[in-house]
C-alpha positions in Angstrom: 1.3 -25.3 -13.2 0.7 -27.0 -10.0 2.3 -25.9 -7.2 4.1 -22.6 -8.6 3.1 -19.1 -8.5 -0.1 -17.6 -9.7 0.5 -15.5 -13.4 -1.4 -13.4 -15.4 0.2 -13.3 -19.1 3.6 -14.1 -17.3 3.2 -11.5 -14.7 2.9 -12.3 -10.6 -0.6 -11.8 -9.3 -1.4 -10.6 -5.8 -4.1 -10.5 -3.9 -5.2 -7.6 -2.2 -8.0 -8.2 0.7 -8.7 -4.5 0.7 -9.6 -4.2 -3.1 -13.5 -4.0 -3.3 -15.3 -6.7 -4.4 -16.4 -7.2 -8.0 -19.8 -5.1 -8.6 -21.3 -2.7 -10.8 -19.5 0.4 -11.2 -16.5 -1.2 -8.8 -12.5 -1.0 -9.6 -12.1 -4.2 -8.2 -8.9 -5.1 -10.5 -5.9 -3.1 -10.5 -2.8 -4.0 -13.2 0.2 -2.8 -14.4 3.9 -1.7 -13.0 3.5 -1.1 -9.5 7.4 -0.7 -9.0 7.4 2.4 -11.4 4.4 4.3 -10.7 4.0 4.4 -7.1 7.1 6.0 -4.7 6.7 5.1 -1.7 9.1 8.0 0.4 10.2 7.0 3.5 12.0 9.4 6.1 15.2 8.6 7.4 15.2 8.7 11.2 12.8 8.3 13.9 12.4 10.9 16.4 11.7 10.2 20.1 10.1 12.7 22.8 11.2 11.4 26.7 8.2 12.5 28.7 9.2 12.6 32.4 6.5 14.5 33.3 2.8 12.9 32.8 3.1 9.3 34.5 5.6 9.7 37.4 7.5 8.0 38.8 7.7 6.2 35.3 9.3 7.9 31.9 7.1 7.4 28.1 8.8 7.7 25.0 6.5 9.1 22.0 8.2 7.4 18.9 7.3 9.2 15.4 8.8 8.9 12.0 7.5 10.0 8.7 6.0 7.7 5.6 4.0 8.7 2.6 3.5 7.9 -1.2 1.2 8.2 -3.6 1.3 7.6 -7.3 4.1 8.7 -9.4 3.6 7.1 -13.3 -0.1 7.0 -13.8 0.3 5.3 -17.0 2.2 2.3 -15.7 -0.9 1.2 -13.7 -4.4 0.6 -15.0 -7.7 -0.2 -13.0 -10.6 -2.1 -14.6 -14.1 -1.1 -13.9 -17.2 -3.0 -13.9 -19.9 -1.9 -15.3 -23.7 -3.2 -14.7 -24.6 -6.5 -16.9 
């Protein structure tokens, strides 16, 4: 349909710049549930360090906090291969 959203079998499709390209032995196409099998945890707070000591007269702030994920459902995400024509 012009002008709407790009679907594959009535699902959205993304593009991802940092997927590789399409090549022999690549997995260049990823599908599937992202929602349920990837957790992204994220931290709650963010801790900051007050320096006073290493640029004076002035004061830095080190700001942290804590992210991570990784794949929680392998079965509800698939990645196509390509193999050599």
């Amino acid at each position: 349909m012009a002008g709407g959203r790009a679907s594959l079998i009535g699902f959205p499709v993304a593009d991802a710049e940092e997927m590789p390209d399409i090549a022999a032995n690549s997995l260049a196409i990823a599908f599937g549930d992202f929602r349920r099998g990837y957790l992204v945890v994220d931290r709650a707070g963010v801790r900051v360090l007050r320096d006073p000591f290493t640029a004076k007269p002035y004061v830095l702030f080190y700001t942290t906090k804590r992210v991570g994920g990784g794949v929680q459902d392998f079965d509800a995400i698939k990645v196509l291969k390509f193999a050599a024509s």
